[in-house]
N, C-alpha and C positions, 0 to 999 in steps of 0.2 A: 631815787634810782640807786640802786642797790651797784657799789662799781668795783667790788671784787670781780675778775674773768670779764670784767670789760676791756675793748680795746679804745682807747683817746688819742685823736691827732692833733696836735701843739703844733698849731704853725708860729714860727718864731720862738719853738721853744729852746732855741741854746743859750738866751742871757734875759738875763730883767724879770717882767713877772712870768714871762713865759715858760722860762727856766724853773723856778719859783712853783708852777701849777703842775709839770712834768713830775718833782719830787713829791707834791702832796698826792696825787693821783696814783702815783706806786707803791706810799703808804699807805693806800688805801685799798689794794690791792690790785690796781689797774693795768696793764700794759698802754706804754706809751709807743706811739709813731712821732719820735721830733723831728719836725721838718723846720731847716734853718737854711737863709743862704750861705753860710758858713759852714763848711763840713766837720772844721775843725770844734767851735763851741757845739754843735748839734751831738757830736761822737763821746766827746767831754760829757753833757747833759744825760745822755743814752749809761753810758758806763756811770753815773750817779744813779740811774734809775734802776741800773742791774744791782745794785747792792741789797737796795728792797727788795729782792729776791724775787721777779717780778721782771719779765721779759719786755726789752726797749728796742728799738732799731730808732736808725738813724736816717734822715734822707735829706740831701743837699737840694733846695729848690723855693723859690721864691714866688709862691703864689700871688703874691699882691702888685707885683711887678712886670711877670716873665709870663709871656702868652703861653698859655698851654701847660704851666706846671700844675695847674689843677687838678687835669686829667694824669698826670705823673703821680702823684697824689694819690688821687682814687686810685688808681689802677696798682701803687705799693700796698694800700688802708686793703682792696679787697682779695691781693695775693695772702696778706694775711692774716684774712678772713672775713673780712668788712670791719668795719668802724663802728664803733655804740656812741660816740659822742667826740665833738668837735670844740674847739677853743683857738681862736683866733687873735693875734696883735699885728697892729699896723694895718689891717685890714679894712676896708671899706665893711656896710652893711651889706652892701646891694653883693660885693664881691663876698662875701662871709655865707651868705645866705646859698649864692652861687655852688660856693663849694660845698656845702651842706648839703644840696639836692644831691649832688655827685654820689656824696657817700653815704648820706641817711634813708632812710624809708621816706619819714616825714618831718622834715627839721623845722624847728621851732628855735627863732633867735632869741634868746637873752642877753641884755646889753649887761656888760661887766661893769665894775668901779675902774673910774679914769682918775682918779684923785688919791691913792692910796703908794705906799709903797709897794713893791714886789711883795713881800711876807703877807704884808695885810691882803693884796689885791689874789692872790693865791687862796687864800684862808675863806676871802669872799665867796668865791667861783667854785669851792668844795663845796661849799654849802649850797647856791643854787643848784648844782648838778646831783646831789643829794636828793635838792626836793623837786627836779625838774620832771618829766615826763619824758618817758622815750624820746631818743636822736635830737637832743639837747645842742643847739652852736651857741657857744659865748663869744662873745663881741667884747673883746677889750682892745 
C-alpha cells in the first residue's frame, strides 16, 4: 500500500511506539489522526508530524476505555475525509477490529510486534502497511 495522501489513525499515538509509528508514517508521506488520552502528548505528537510537512490533528479520547469514543473517532477520521488505515495500542483484538469496521471499507487485522522497542516496533508496522492490502488495522 502506496501511503503518500493517505490518512492513518494512531490511537495511543502521543508516547511509546505509537508516537514512534505517527512519525514514520509522515515520513512517509501520510497524514496522521493521533488519538491519545492525553491532549497534551497527542498535540506534542501532531506538531512532530507537522514538520514532515505533512498534515496531523490531534484528538483527545480513549477508545480502549471510554464507551463511545469510537464513534468520536470515526466521526473526526471521516470529517477529514475517512481514514485508509488504522494502528492501534492497548487495544483489544475484538475492540481493534471494532473500530476498524467504523472507519474502513473492509478491515483486515494484522497483529503487530509486542516484543520490540518503539523504533524497532514502528519500523515493523511500516513495513506490514507497505505490503498490506487496502484498510489495513495493526494490532500492537
Amino acid at each position: 500500500m502506496l501511503l503518500r495522501w493517505k490518512l492513518g489513525v494512531v490511537v495511543g499515538g502521543g508516547s511509546g511506539a505509537g508516537h514512534e509509528v505517527c512519525l514514520r508514517l509522515a515520513r512517509s508521506g501520510c497524514g496522521v489522526l493521533v488519538v491519545d488520552p492525553d491532549p497534551v502528548a497527542a498535540e506534542a505528537t501532531a506538531t512532530q508530524v507537522r514538520r514532515s510537512r505533512v498534515s496531523a490533528w490531534m484528538l483527545q479520547a480513549d477508545p480502549a476505555t471510554v464507551e463511545h469514543d469510537e464513534e468520536l473517532v470515526a466521526g473526526r477520521a471521516r470529517d477529514l475525509g475517512g481514514a485508509d488505515l488504522l494502528v492501534t495500542t492497548g487495544m483489544s483484538a475484538r475492540s481493534s477490529l471494532a473500530m476498524g469496521r467504523l472507519l474502513l471499507d473492509d478491515p483486515v487485522v494484522l497483529p503487530g510486534p509486542r516484543d520490540l522497542d518503539a523504533s524497532r516496533t514502528a519500523a515493523v508496522v511500516l513495513g506490514l502497511l507497505r505490503d498490506a492490502a487496502p484498510d489495513p488495522v495493526v494490532l500492537l
